[in-house]
Structure formats: structure tokens, C-alpha cells
C-alpha positions in Angstrom: 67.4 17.6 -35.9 65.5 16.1 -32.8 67.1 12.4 -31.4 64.8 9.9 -31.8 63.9 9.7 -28.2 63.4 13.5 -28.2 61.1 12.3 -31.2 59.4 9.3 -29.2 58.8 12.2 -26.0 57.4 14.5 -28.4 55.0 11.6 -29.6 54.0 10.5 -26.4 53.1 14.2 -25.1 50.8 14.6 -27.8 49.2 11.3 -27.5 48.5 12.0 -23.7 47.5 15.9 -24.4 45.0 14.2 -27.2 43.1 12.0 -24.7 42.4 14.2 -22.0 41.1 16.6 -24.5 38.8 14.0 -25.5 38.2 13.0 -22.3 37.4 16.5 -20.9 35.0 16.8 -24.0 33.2 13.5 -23.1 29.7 13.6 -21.5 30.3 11.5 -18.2 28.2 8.0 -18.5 26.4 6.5 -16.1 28.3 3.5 -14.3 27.2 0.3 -16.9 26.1 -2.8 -14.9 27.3 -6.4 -16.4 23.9 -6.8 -18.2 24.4 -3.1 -20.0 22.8 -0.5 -18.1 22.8 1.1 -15.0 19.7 1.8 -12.2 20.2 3.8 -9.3 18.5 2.6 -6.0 16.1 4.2 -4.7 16.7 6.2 -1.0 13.6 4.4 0.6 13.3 6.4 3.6 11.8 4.3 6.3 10.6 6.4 9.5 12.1 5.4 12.9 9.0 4.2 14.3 8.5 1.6 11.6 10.2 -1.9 11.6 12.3 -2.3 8.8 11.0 -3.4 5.3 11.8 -6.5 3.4 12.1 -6.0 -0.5 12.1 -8.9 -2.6 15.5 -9.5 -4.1 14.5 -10.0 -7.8 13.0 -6.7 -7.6 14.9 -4.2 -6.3 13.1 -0.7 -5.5 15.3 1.9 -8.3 14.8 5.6 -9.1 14.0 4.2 -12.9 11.6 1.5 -11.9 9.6 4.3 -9.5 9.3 6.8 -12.2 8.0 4.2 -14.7 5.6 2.8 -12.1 4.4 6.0 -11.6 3.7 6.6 -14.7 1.5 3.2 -15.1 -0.3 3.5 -12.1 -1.9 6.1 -13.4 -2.3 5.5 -16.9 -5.7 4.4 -18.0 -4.6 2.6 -21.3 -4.3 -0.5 -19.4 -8.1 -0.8 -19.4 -9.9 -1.8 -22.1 -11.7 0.9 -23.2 -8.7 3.4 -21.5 -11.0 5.2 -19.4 -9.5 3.8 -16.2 -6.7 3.4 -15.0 -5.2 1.8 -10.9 -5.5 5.3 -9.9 -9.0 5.3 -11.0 -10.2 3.2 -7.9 -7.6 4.4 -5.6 -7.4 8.3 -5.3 -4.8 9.8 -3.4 -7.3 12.2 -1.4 -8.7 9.3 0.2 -5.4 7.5 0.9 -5.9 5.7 -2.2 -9.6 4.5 -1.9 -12.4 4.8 -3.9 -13.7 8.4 -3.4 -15.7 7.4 -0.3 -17.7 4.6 -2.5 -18.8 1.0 -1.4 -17.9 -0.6 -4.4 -16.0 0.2 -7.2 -17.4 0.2 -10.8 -15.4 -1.0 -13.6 -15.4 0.0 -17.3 -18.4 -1.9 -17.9 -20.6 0.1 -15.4 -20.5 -3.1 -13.3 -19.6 -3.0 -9.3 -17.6 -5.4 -7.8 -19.0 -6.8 -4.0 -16.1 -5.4 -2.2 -14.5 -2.0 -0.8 -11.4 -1.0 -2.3 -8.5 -1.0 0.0 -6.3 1.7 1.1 -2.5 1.6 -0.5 -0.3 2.7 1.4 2.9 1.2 3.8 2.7 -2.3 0.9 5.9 -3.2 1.8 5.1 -4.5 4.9 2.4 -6.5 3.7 2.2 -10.4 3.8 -0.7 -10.8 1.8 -2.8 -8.9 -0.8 -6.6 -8.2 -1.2 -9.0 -9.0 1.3 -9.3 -12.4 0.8 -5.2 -12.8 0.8 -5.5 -14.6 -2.8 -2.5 -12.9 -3.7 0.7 -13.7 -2.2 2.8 -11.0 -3.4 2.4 -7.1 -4.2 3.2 -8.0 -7.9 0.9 -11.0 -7.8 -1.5 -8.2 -6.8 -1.0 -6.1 -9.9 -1.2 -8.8 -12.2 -5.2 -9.3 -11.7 -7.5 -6.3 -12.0 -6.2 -5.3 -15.5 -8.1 -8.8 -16.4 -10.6 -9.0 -13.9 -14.0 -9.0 -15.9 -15.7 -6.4 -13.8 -12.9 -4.2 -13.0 -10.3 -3.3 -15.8 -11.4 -5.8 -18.1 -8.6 -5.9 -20.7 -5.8 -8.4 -22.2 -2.7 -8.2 -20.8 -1.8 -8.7 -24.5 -4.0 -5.4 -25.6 -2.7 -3.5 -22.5 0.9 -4.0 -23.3 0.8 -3.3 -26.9 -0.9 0.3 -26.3 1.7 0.9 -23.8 4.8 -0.1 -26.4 3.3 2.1 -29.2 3.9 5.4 -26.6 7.4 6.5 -27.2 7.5 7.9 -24.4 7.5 4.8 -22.7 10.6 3.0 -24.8 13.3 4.7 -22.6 11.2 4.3 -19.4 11.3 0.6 -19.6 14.6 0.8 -20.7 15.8 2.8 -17.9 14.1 0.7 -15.4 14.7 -2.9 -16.9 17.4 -2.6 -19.6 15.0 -3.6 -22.2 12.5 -1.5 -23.8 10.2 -4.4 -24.5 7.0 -4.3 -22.9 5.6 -7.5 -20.9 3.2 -7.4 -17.7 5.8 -9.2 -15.4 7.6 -5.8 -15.7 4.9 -3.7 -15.8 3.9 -5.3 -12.6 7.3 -5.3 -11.1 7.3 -1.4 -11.6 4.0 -0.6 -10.3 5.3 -2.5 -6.9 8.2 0.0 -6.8 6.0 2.6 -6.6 3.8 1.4 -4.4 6.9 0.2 -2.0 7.5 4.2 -1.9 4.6 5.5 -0.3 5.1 5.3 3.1 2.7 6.7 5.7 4.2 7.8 9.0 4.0 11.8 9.1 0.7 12.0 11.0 0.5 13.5 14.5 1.1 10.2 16.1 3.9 9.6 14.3 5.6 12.8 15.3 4.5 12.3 19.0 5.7 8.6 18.8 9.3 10.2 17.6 9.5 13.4 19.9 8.6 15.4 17.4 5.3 17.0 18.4 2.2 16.2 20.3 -1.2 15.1 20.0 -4.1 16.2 21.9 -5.0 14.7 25.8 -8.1 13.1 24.4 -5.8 11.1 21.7 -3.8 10.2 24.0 -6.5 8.7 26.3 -7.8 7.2 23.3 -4.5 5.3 22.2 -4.4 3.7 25.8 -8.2 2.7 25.6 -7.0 1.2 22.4 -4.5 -0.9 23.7 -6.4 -2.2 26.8 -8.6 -5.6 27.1 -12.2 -4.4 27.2 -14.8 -5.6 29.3 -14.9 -5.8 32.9 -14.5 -8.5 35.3 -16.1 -11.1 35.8 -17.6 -11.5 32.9 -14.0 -10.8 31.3 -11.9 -12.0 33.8 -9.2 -9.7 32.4 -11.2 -7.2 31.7 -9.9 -3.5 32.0 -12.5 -1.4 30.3 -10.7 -0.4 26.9 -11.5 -0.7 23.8 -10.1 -4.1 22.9 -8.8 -2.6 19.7 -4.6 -3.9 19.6 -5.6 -7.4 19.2 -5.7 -7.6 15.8 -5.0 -3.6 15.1 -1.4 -4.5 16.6 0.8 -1.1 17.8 4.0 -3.0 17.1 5.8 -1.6 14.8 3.3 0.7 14.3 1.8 -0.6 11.1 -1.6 -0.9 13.0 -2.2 -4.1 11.3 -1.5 -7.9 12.3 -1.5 -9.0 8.6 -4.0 -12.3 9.3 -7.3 -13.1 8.9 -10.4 -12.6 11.0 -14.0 -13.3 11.5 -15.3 -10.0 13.2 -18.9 -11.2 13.9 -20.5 -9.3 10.9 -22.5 -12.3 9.9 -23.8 -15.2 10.7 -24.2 -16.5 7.7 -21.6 -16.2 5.2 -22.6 -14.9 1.7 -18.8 -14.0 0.9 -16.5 -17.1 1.9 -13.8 -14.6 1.9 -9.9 -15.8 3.4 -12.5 -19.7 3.0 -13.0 -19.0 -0.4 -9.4 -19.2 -1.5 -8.1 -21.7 1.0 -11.6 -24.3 1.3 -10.6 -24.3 4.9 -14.0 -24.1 6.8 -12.2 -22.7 9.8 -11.6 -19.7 7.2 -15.0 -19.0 6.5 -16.2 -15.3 6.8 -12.6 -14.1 7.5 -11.1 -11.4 6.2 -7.7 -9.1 6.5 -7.5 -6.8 9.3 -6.9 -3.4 7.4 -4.2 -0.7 8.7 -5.9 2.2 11.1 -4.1 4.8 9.6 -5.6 7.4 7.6 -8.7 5.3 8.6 -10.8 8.9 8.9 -10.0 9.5 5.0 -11.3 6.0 4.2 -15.1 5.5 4.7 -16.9 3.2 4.1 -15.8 0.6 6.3 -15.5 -3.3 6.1 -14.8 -5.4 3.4 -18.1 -4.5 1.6 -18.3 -1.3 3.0 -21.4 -1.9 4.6 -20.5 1.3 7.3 -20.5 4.4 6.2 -18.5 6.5 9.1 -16.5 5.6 11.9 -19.6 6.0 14.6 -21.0 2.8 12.9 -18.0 0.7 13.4 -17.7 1.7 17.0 -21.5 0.6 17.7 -20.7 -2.5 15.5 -17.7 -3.3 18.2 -19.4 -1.9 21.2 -22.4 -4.5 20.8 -20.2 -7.0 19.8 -21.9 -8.4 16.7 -23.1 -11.6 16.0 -21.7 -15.2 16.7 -20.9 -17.8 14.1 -18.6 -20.8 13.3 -15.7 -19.3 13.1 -16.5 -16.0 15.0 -12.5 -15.0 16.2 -12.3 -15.5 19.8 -10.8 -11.6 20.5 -14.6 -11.0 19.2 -15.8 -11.5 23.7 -19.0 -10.2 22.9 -21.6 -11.8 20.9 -23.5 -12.2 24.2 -26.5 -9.6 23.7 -26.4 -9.3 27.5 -22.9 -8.4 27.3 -21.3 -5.3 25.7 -18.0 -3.6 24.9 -19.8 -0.5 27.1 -17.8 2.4 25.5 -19.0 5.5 27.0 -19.6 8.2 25.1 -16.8 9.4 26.3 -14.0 6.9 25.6 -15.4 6.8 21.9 -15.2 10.6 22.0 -11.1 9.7 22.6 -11.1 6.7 20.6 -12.0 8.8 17.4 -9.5 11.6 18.6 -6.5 9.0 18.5 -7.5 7.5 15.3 -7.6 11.3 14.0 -3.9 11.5 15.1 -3.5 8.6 12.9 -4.4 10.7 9.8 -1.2 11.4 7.7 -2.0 14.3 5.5 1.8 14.7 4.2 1.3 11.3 2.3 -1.8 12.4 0.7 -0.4 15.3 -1.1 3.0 14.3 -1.4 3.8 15.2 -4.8 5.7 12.0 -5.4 2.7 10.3 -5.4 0.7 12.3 -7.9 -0.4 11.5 -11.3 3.2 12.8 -13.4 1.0 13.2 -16.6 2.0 11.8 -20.0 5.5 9.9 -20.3 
């Protein structure tokens, strides 16, 4: 007969022996988070040549909150009639413009009065639509699912299509802990997508890391970029460029300086633009300066698109446009007797560099295509 600590080893052998069965039976579980579920983040991969990005802190970029924004940016049940979805306007063959089209038309056959912008590199940005009305990139999301002329829906309607899909219950889930559907989240998972798709794989990019060249021409044409145009003395500083990195800024290579500008398209104002949302009459007939990259792949040009290719915005810039009250003063040439004077020849480089700024990774990158149904 076994002692009773020959009994109580016996015991406790067995005991141990059961749990690691049942632990080498058990399906490993994601690591649970204090509020009861668990997100992984998301390996934003920022290229050296770009400065570092700021994300906001109550919305962290996850691989959960990517995949559902995916999925929403490019479902068109968030319209009213769900013919249209955020995709709809901003197609990734055209670095997410409107398919080469002035204005955009909304479910209601009704255009709006300006171009749609380009989405890509978000998570650098300060402000959000032309006229900077929106502070935030989730402030952004919020508006053209309600905009009369552009999605026209409820966010009420739009959120109660998208919680009777099944499919989307363990998306939201996944991403927010919560399978309830609300815009704030919608919105905050539409940003996470959008924080993802970075553009710096073009040519310049490579040449800027050591990592290939561009041609002579583009080369020429990034220095002409970069230099004060005009020649002395009209413009004291003059040194014959193209006048470009004022408010196109190379630092950091975003091509963008994130402000507003009056780039002597009119002299009378029939959009108030950045004016119209501040009432600051030094405002008036300002607008954002876009990003130059992929700027080949998103004609028209301008705010209303009143340009249709590249050669009209060089003319616009080479004859200097006309003055007004709140003309910007980087805008030297208003003077009809006084011109830019790009040569054929330096707009012949001009357009070569901004080909090299043409990222054709980013526009197929499967990452960024429409995933299908949830």
C-alpha cells in the first residue's frame, strides 16, 4: 500500500501531466488588452527620404483598423442610393482622383465646383480639402457621406446598412473592440487606411536614396525647380528657374508647404476658398498648395480644374497670371511686361522632373485595392 506522500506525489504528477495536456490542446489566444481585445499595430513603413509622421494618439494606425478601413473606403453603401462609394471619386489609377474629370458628380447627377484631390502621403497633412475646412483627416471623412451633392446620405442610414453585413460585426470588432457601428469609428478606420498609403517609390525617390537614377533632363529640371526665377534687375535675385519650391517645398520631400495661397488665377473671386471658412479678407481666393507627386496621373489641374494638362499650368506660371488683393507675393509676375520666360527648353526639363515624381508602385500596390465584400 502506497504512503500517503507516495499518494500526495502520485496526485500531483497527474494534476501537472493534466494541464499541459490541456494546455498543448489549447488554440494560442491573442494577447487581451485591459479593455478585452487585442490590435496589432500596424508596420507603417516610412521611406528614408520622408520626415517622420505624426499619428494622432486616440487613433492609433492597427492591422484591424486598416483592413476594416479598407473595406469602407470602398464600399458604396455609405451613399444613399449605394451606388458610390469614397473610391468612387478617388480611383487608384489616377493616384486617387477623379478619372481625369473637373468635377465630380454625386448620386444625384449633380457636380460639385471643385477638383477632387489626390490621396496619398495624409499623414503628413495639416489641413484637409482645399479650403482647409477640416482640421483633421477624420474630420475629413465625416463630411462627403452628408454633403448634399456628393454622397448624400444619413450617417444614421449609412451606419445601419453597414451593421446589418455580417461580415462587418467581427471587423469592427477586431479593430475597435465593439462590433457596434457609429461614424466616429467608421471615420477613424477610413484614416488608418489612408495613413497607409505612402507615396515615395518613384524614380526620384530612388535617386534621392541611392537607389537608381533619373534622366539628365530631370535632373536639370529639379534644379530649375528649386531656383528664384526671373532675372535681375527686375528680380533682383533673380536666377532664371522656375520659382517652383516656394510653396512646392523639397523639404522633406512631401512637395507641399501645407498653407494657403493666392496663385493669381483671378481677379475676382467667385470661390472665397481658405476666406470662405475663415472671413479673413486677407484669405480670399486662397487655396492649398497640392503635393507634385504623381502630379502627371492627376489632370486637370487647380482647384476647379480649370487646366487640363500640365502645358497649361506651365503657361499659367510662365505669364504670371493676374494680380488681385491678396495675390501671394512668391506670385513676381503679374506685370504683363514681365514674365517667368521658361524656355522651351527648361519646361521640356521641368516636365521631365515632375515625371520622376510619378510613383507607379503606389498606384497598383495591392494593399490599396478594392478587397471586395467583407
Amino acid at each position: 500500500m502506497k504512503t500517503l506522500n507516495e499518494m500526495r506525489k502520485t496526485l500531483t504528477f497527474a494534476l501537472m501531466s493534466f494541464l499541459l495536456l490541456m494546455v498543448g490542446c489549447r488554440k494560442e489566444e491573442p494577447e487581451v488588452e485591459e479593455n478585452g481585445f487585442h490590435t496589432t499595430p500596424y508596420d507603417l513603413q516610412i521611406p528614408a527620404n520622408l520626415p517622420p509622421m505624426t499619428v494622432p494618439l486616440d487613433n492609433p494606425v492597427t492591422q484591424q483598423g486598416v483592413e476594416l478601413g479598407r473595406y469602407l473606403f470602398y464600399d458604396e453603401r455609405l451613399s444613399g442610393d449605394n451606388t458610390q462609394a469614397c473610391a468612387s471619386c478617388h480611383a487608384p489609377a489616377f493616384a486617387f482622383t477623379d478619372h481625369g474629370n473637373q468635377f465630380s458628380e454625386g448620386i444625384d447627377h449633380i457636380k460639385g465646383e471643385r477638383n477632387a484631390m489626390a490621396l496619398f502621403n495624409l499623414g503628413w497633412g495639416q489641413f484637409f480639402f482645399w479650403d482647409g475646412r477640416a482640421a483633421t483627416l477624420e474630420d475629413q471623412i465625416l463630411q462627403p457621406v452628408t454633403n448634399p451633392i456628393e454622397m448624400h446620405e444619413t450617417w444614421p442610414n449609412a451606419m445601419a446598412k453597414i451593421e446589418a453585413d455580417p461580415g462587418y460585426g467581427d471587423l469592427f470588432y477586431a479593430a475597435f473592440g465593439d462590433s457596434h457601428v457609429d461614424s466616429l469609428k467608421v471615420a477613424k478606420a477610413i484614416a488608418q487606411f489612408l495613413r497607409t498609403m505612402i507615396s515615395a517609390n518613384s524614380p526620384f525617390d530612388k535617386w534621392k536614396r541611392g537607389e537608381g537614377t533619373i534622366p539628365v533632363d530631370a535632373q536639370v529640371g529639379y534644379d530649375l525647380f528649386q531656383l528664384e526665377g526671373g532675372q535681375p534687375p527686375f528680380i533682383p535675385n533673380g536666377q532664371g528657374g522656375a520659382d517652383c519650391f516656394h510653396c512646392h517645398t523639397p523639404a522633406g520631400d512631401l512637395f507641399t508647404d501645407e498653407q494657403f495661397h493666392n496663385n493669381a488665377l483671378d481677379s475676382v473671386f467667385t470661390d472665397l476658398g481658405r476666406g470662405g471658412v475663415t472671413g479673413d479678407p486677407f484669405d480670399m481666393g486662397k487655396f492649398k498648395t497640392p503635393s507634385l507627386r504623381n502630379i502627371m496621373l492627376t489632370a486637370p489641374y487647380m482647384h476647379d480644374g480649370r487646366f487640363a494638362s500640365i502645358d497649361e499650368v506651365l503657361d499659367h506660371y510662365n505669364e504670371g497670371g493676374v494680380p488681385s488683393a491678396t495675390v501671394d507675393p512668391f506670385m513676381k509676375f503679374t506685370d504683363p511686361d514681365h514674365t517667368l520666360e521658361l524656355t522651351p527648353q527648361k519646361r521640356q526639363q521641368i516636365i521631365a522632373f515632375l515625371n520622376s515624381l510619378t510613383d507607379m508602385e503606389f498606384v497598383t500596390d495591392p494593399r490599396f485595392q478594392d478587397p471586395g465584400e467583407p
